[in-house]
VEXKOLNU-551793 format. One record per residue (C-alpha): residue in one letter; x, y, z. Coordinates in steps of 0.1 Angstrom, whole numbers, padded with zeros to 4 digits, always signed. Example, Ala and Ser with C-alpha at 12.3 -4.5 7.8 and 13.67 -1.06 7.14 Angstrom:
<sites>
A+0123-0045+0078S+0137-0011+0071
</sites>
This chain:
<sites>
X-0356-0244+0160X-0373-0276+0145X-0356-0295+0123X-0377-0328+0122X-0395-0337+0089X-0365-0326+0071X-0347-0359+0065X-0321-0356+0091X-0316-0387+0114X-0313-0380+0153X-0278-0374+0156X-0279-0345+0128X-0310-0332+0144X-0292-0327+0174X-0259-0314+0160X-0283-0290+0140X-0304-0274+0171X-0267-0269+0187X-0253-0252+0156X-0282-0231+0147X-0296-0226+0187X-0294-0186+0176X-0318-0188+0149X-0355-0184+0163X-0370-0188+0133X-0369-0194+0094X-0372-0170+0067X-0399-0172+0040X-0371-0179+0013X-0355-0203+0039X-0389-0224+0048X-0390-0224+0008X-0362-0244+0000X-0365-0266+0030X-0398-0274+0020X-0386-0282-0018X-0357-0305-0004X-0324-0284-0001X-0314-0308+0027X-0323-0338+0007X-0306-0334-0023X-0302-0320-0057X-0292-0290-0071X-0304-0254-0061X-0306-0216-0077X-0317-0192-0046X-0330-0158-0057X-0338-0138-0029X-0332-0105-0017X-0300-0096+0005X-0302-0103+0041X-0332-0130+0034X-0312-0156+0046X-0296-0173+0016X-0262-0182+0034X-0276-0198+0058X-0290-0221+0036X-0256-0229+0024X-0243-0240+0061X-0275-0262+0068X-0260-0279+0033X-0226-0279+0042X-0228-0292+0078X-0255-0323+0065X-0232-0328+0035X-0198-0326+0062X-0221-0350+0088X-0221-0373+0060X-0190-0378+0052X-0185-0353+0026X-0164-0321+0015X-0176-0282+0001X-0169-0254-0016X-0181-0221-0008X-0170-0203-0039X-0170-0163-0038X-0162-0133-0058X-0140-0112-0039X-0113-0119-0014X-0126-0094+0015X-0158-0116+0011X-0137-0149+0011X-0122-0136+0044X-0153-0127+0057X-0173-0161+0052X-0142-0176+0064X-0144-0160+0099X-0181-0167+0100X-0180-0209+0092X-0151-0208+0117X-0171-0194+0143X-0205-0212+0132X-0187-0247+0132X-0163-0245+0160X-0188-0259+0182X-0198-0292+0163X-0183-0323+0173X-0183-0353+0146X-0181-0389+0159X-0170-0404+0124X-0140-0379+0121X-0106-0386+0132X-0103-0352+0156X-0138-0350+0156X-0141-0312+0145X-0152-0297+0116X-0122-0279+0098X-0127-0248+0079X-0097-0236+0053X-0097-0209+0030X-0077-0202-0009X-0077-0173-0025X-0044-0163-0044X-0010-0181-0056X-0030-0197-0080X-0003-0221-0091X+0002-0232-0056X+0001-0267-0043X-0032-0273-0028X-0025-0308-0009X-0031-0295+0019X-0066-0280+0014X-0079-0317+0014X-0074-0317+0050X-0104-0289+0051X-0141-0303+0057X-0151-0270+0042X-0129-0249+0020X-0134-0211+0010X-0122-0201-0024X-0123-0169-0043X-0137-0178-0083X-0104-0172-0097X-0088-0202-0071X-0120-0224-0082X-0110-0221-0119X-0076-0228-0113X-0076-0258-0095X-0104-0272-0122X-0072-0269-0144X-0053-0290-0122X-0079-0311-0109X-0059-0323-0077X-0075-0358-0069X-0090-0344-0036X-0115-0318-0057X-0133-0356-0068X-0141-0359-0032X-0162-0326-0030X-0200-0335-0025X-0213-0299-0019X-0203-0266-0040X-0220-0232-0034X-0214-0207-0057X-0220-0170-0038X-0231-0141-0061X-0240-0168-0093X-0249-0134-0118X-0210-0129-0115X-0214-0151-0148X-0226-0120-0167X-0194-0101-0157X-0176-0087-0187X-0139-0096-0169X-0145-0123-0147X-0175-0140-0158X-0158-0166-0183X-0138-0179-0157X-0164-0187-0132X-0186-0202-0158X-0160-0224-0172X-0148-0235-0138X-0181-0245-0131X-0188-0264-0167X-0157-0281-0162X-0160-0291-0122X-0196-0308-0133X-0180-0331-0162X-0155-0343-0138X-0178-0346-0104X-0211-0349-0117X-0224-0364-0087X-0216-0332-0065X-0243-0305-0052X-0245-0269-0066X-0260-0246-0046X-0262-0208-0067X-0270-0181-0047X-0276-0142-0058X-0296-0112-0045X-0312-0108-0075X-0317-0131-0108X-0342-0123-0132X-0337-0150-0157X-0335-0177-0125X-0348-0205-0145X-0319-0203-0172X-0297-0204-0143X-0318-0232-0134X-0314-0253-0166X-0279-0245-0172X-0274-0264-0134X-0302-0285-0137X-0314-0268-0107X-0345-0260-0085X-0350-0227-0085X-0366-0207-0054X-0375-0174-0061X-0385-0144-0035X-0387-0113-0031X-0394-0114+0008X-0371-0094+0027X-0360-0089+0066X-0365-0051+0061X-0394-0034+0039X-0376-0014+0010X-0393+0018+0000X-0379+0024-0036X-0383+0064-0044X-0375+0094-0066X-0350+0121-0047X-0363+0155-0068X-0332+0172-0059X-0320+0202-0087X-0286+0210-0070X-0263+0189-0045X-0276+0210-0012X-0308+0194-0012X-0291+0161-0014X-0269+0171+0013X-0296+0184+0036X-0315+0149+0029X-0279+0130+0040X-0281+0152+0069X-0315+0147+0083X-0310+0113+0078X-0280+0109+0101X-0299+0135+0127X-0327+0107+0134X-0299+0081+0139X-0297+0069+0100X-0266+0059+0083X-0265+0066+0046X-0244+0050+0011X-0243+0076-0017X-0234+0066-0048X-0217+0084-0070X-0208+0077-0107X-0171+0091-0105X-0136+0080-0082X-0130+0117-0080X-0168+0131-0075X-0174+0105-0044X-0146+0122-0025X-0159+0157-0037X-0193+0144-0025X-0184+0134+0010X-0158+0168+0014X-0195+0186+0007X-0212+0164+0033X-0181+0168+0062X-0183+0207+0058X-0219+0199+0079X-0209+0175+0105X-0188+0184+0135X-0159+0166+0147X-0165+0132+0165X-0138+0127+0193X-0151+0086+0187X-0136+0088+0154X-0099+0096+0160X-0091+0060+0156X-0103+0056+0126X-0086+0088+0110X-0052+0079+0116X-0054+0044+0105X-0068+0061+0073X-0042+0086+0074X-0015+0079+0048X-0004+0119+0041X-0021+0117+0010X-0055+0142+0010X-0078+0150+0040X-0095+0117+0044X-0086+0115+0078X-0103+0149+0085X-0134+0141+0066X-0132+0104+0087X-0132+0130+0118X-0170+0141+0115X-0184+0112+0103X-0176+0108+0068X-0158+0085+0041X-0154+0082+0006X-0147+0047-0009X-0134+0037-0039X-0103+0024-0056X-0079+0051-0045X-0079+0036-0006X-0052+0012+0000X-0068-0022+0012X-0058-0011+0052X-0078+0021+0049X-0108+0006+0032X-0110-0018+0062X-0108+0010+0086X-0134+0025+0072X-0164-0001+0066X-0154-0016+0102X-0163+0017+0115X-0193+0018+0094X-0205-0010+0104X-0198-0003+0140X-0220+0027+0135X-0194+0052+0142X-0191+0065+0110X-0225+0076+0097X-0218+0085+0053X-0201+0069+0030X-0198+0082-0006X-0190+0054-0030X-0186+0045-0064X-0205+0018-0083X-0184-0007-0076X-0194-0012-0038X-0225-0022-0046X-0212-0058-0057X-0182-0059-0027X-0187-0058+0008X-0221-0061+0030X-0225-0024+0042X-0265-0023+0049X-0272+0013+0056X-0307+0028+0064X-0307+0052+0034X-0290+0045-0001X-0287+0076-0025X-0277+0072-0067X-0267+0107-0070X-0255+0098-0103X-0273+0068-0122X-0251+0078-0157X-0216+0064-0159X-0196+0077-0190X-0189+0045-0204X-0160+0061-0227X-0182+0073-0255X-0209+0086-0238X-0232+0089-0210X-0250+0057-0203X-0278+0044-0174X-0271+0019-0150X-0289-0010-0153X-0322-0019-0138X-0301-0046-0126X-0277-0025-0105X-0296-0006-0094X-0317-0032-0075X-0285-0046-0060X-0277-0008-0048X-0308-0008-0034X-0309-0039-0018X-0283-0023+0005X-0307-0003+0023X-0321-0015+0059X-0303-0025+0088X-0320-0058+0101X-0314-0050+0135X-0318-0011+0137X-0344+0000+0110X-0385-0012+0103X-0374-0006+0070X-0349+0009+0044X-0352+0034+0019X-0339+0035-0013X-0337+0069-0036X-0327+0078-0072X-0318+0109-0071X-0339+0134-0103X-0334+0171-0112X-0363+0179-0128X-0397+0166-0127X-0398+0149-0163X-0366+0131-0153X-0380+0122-0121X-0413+0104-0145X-0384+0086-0167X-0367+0073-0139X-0395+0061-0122X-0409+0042-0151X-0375+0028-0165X-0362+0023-0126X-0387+0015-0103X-0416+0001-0127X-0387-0017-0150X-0376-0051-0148X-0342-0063-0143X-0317-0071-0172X-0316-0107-0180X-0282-0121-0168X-0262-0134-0204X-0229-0153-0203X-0202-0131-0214X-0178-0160-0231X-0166-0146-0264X-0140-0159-0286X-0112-0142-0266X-0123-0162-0235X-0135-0190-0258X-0099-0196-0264X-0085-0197-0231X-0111-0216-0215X-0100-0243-0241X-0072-0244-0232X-0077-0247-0197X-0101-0276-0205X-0077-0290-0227X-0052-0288-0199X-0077-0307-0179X-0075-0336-0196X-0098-0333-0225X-0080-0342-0252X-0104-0353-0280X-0126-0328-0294X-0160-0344-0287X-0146-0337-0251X-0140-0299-0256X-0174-0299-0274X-0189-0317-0242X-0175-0286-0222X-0186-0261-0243X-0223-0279-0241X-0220-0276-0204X-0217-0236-0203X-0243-0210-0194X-0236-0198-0232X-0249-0227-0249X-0280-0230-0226X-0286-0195-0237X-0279-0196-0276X-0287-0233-0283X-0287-0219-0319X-0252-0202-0318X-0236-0231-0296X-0238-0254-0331X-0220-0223-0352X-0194-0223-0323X-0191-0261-0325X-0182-0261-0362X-0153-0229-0351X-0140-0254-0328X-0110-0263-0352X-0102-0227-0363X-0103-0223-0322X-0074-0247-0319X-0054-0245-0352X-0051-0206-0335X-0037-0221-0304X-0013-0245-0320X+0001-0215-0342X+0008-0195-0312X+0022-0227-0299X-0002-0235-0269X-0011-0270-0280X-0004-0296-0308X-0032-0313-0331X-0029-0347-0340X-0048-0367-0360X-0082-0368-0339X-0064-0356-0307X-0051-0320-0290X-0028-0322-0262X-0013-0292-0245X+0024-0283-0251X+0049-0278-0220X+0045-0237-0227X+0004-0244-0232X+0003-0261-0200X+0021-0239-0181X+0004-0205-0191X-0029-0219-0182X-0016-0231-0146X+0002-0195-0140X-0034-0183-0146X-0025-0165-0170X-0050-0151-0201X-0036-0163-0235X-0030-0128-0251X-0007-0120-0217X+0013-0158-0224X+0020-0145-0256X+0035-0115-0245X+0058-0124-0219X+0070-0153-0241X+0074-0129-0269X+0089-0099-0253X+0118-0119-0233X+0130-0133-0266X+0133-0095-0275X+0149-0089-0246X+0175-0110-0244X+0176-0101-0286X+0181-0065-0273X+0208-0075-0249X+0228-0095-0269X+0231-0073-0306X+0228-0040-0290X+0253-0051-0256X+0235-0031-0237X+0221-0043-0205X+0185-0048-0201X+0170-0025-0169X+0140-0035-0141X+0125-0007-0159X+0124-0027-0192X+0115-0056-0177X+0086-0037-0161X+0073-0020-0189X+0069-0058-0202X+0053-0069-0173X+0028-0041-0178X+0018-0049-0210X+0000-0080-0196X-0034-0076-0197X-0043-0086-0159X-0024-0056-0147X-0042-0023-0142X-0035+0008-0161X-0025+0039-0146X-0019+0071-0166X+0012+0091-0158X+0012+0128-0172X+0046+0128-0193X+0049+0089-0194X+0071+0088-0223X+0098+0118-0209X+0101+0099-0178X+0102+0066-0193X+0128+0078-0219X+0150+0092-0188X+0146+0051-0173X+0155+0033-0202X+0184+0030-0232X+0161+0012-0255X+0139+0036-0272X+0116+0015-0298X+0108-0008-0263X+0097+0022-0245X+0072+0032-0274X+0061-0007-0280X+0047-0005-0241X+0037+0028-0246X+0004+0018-0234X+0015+0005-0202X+0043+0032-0194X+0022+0050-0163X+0017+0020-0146X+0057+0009-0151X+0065+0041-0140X+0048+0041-0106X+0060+0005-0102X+0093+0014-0107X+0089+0044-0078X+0072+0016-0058X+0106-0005-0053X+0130+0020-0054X+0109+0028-0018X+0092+0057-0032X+0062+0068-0005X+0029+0070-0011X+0028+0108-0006X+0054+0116-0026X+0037+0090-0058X+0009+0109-0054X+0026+0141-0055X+0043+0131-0090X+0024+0109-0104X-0016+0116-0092X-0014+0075-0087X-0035+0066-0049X-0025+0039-0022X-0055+0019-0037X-0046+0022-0077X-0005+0013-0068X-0016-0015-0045X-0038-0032-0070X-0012-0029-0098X+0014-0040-0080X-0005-0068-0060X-0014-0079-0098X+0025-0074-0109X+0037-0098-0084X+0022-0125-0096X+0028-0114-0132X+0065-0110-0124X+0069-0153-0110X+0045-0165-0138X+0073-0146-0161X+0098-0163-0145X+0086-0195-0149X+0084-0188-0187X+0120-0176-0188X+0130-0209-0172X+0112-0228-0195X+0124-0210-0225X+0162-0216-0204X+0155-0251-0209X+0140-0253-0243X+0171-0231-0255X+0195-0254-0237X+0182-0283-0257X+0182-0265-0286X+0221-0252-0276X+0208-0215-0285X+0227-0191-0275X+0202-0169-0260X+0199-0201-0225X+0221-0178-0203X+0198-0144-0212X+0173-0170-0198X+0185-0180-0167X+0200-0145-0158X+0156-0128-0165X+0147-0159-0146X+0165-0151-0117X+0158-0113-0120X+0122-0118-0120X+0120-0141-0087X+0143-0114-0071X+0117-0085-0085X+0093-0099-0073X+0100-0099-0038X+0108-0062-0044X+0074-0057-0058X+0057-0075-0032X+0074-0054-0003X+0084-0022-0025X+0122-0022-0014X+0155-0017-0026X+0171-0056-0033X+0193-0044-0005X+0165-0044+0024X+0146-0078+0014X+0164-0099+0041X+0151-0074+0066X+0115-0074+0054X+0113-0111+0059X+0107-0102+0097X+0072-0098+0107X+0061-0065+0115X+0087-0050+0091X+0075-0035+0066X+0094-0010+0038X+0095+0024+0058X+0109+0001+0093X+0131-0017+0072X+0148+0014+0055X+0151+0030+0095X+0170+0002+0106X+0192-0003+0077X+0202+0031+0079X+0209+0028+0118X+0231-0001+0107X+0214-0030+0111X+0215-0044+0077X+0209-0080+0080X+0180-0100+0105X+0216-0115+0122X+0225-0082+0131X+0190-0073+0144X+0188-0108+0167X+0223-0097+0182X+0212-0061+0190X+0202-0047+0221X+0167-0040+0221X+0175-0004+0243X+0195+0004+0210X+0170-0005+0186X+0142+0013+0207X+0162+0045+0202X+0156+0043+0164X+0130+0069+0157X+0091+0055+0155X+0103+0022+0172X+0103+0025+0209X+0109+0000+0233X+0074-0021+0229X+0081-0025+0193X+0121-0028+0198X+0113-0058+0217X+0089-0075+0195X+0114-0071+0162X+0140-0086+0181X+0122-0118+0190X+0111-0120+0155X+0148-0119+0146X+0158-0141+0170X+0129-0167+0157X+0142-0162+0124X+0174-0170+0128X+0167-0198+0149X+0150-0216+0121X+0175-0208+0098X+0197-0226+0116X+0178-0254+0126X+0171-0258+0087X+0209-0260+0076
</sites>
């Protein structure tokens, strides 16, 4: 590889051909934005298709910006892709030795959850992976090391455009460039049609292509019934093809691939994989056993590893999927199939977008195994198969639009507020920062003028106080934006444990988990699940009757979080609920977190009672230690009586249960055992015995070191 003419001095040229020695030669897109300057400086919106080449980009930045002293960002949608750059920079940078630095190696770290977690120690990092989410909420905090950064790539930019999430990225970013104006972006996205807005907003050079490693054929599947999809899926995989089908429903993608399995024989290869998908819940595992998955948001986080691992190993040849894949993981496949390009969006049946579809598509062609991917809509009837090829494959792209709104409006306010803007020309500098006043210059001096109604709304709910000229954040204000929590979801914890402890004290009855779940679940951030009979079984879980019908519409997902840490399994939640391993682990993933930040609002409304010598401080203290103890629960989905067991690693809620019932109910007791004892316990054996042993024995060891 030659790097000279590029502005690097000898040393850096050197460290680069070492780094990059397995890159023969540069991409179109790459040559590009080398040519314009990338390595030089300035800021950057790359548009090229997937698999063109746009990350590595972002390391030659990083590892000149890192050679010269400085610190990055690689910024990221998803945690699976967090982990997943993470493991790649490791392994890219190991090798590179830097004579300036202390240890002389290039450190990688990664962030992506505990958002109100102390982040000291990322500073130590030379390059630090963070999901968006962990970017926004340390631009609340703005720990002095983020000043330092000199280099931020933003993976997936159009994320901006997304309906949940998109606020949040694009106020992180608005606020990060008041307060380190000097640093680098670097946006990168598969496809962006209105690139030169995302180029303004950043004040960016934009490099556009549509080069890609693998030629895409884009075509029209005329298909009238599923067999003739199925016996395309099938040829496919019989000259060596692996295939993505898309399909517009959780429940049709597993139908889909059942259809698909009936054809395939059993593959001895795959037994592996089956039982690590195996959780007794449907026939995954025997689908998994010729060849075929489905993937969507009923597999628990273990099995959806399992699965795109053996994907991408090639052992698994189909995967039926739902939309949302399509903006997740990497799975290039040689074939990708829209069975369904409809979703019903609640009202009725809608398309896609031109936009998604593209991205679907761009999943098609393996680099190293195919000359070149196809990509096919799939048509029942010939004047469909004319519509979709004029509105699909002859349309443009949707043009990517910020998706603030007041609701977000309001809590990124806050959060800029928190910040340390705390005039309003300040929050008016922010809002002039955001993609959303790039893209209505017009509507950005309406929103201006709102400003005030903006705040006098946040200092009736109580999140800040107006004075004069100046806002400031009160304690509560301050504190729901660094629990990352939205301002609608503050509100209601605040709210609801005042009635609570109301509850408790003038009807002396004593509040349950289950209430205190049902309020939990009420927060926006946690995902809804729908329980047939909600309100019977909720009725049956709780004394107070007018709380179960004020959560009414968050009574499924209570339910099944209640089953969770009372150690239901996942066969039998399935069984009496309908909920998956995948819907309970995102709710209650979600409801961990929801059940600290709730306790850090009980404690401060402890404290604000105390000085106020209400006498609702002890109903206080008493939820704030519930909620820190529930959430433990939640997070390992136990009984309170098994937590000091599932502190050992390896032991997890089903282990935990088998060894308190043999009698070893506390780590102690486990450390003291004989391991020929514990091996006896069924599913343990002696390999296992032995490892839970040392574990306890580690344990207990630093316990006492500690005291």
């Amino acid at each position: 590889m030659d790097f000279a003419g590029m502005g690097l001095t000898e040393e850096e040229e050197r460290i680069f051909n070492t780094v990059f020695a397995d890159i023969a030669e540069f991409f179109p897109p790459q040559k590009e934005a080398l040519k314009a300057g990338i390595l030089k400086g300035g800021n950057f919106v790359i548009s090229s298709p997937t698999a063109s080449g746009k990350t590595l980009l972002a390391e030659l930045v990083m590892l000149k910006s890192v050679l010269n002293g400085g610190k990055c960002l690689y910024v990221v949608p998803l945690n699976a892709l967090a982990y997943e750059k993470f493991s790649n920079f490791k392994r890219r940078f190991s090798s590179v030795r830097v004579s300036a630095k202390e240890k002389g190696e290039i450190k990688v770290g990664i962030s992506t959850g505990d958002y109100e977690s102390p982040s000291r120690y990322l500073a130590n990092y030379d390059i630090i992976v963070l999901t968006l989410e962990k970017f926004d909420a340390l631009t609340r905090v703005i720990p002095a090391w983020l000043r330092s950064i000199s280099t931020v790539v933003v993976d997936e930019i159009h994320e901006v455009g997304d309906s949940k999430r998109g606020a949040r990225l694009e106020g992180a970013i608005a606020r990060f460039r008041i307060f380190n104006p000097k640093a680098r972006i670097i946006a990168l996205s598969a496809t962006i049609p209105n690139a030169e807005e995302f180029g303004a907003w950043l004040s960016a050079t934009v490099i556009r292509s549509d080069w890609r490693p693998v030629p895409l054929r884009e075509e029209v599947l005329l298909a009238r019934n599923d067999e003739e999809i199925v016996r395309r899926v099938l040829k496919e995989v019989a000259a060596g093809g692996q295939v993505l089908v898309f399909v517009n429903t959780k429940r049709g993608a597993a139908a889909f691939a059942r259809k698909i399995a009936e054809r395939m024989n059993v593959c001895e290869e795959l037994e592996e994989v089956a039982e690590r998908v195996d959780l007794g819940i449907d026939d995954l595992a025997e689908i998994v056993r010729r060849g075929v998955a489905y993937h969507n948001s009923w597999l628990h986080p273990e099995q959806r590893r399992a699965i795109e691992d053996a994907f991408r190993s090639r052992k698994l040849k189909v995967i039926c999927c739902t939309p949302t894949l399509a903006m997740g993981v990497s799975l290039p496949a040689k074939v990708v199939i829209i069975r369904n390009y409809r979703f019903f969006s609640g009202f009725s049946a809608e398309k896609m977008p031109v936009f998604w579809v593209k991205q679907v598509f761009g999943r098609a062609g393996r680099p190293e195994h195919d000359d070149f991917g196809i990509g096919l809509i799939v048509a029942r009837s010939k004047k469909e198969r004319e519509e979709i090829e004029e509105f699909y494959l002859r349309g443009s792209p949707e043009r990517i639009a910020s998706s603030f709104s007041t609701g977000e409006m309001k809590e990124q306010i806050l959060a800029t507020i928190v910040s340390g803007a705390e005039q309003e020309d300040a929050i008016e500098a922010f809002l002039k920062r955001t993609f959303f006043a790039v893209q209505h210059k017009e509507e950005i001096e309406c929103l201006l003028r709102e400003i005030d109604e903006i705040l006098w709304e946040l200092e009736a709910d109580g999140f800040v106080e107006i004075e004069h000229e100046s806002v400031r954040a009160t304690p509560f204000g301050k504190l729901a934006s660094l629990l990352y929590l939205s301002v609608e979801s503050a509100k209601v914890l605040r709210d609801g444990l005042r009635e609570l402890s109301e509850f408790e004290r003038f009807e002396e009855r004593k509040i349950s988990d289950f209430d205190i779940l049902m309020l939990l679940c009420s927060c926006e951030e946690v995902p809804s699940l729908n329980v047939k009979g909600a309100i019977s079984i909720a009725l049956n879980l709780s004394e107070n009757t007018e709380w179960v019908y004020r959560c009414s519409h968050a009574l499924g997902t209570a339910i099944v979080s209640h089953a969770w840490i009372e150690e239901m399994s996942y066969a039998e939640m399935k069984k009496r609920f309908g909920a998956y391993p995948g819907e309970i682990y995102a709710a209650v993933s979600t409801l961990e977190w929801i059940s600290y930040a709730a306790s850090r609002i009980a404690h401060y409304l402890y404290k604000e009672s105390v000085e106020e010598k209400s006498w609702a401080s002890p109903h206080f203290k008493v939820f704030a230690e519930r909620l820190l103890l529930l959430k433990d629960r939640i997070k390992h989905g136990v009984r309170t009586e098994l937590l000091a067991l599932t502190a050992l690693r390896g032991v997890g809620r089903s282990l935990a249960r088998k060894l308190y019932t043999a009698g070893f109910r506390s780590v102690a007791a486990v450390a003291n055992a004989d391991a020929k004892r514990l091996a006896e316990i069924p599913q343990i054996g002696e390999k296992r015995a032995r490892k839970i042993k040392e574990a306890a024995e580690k344990f207990v060891r630093g316990a006492d070191a500690s005291e």
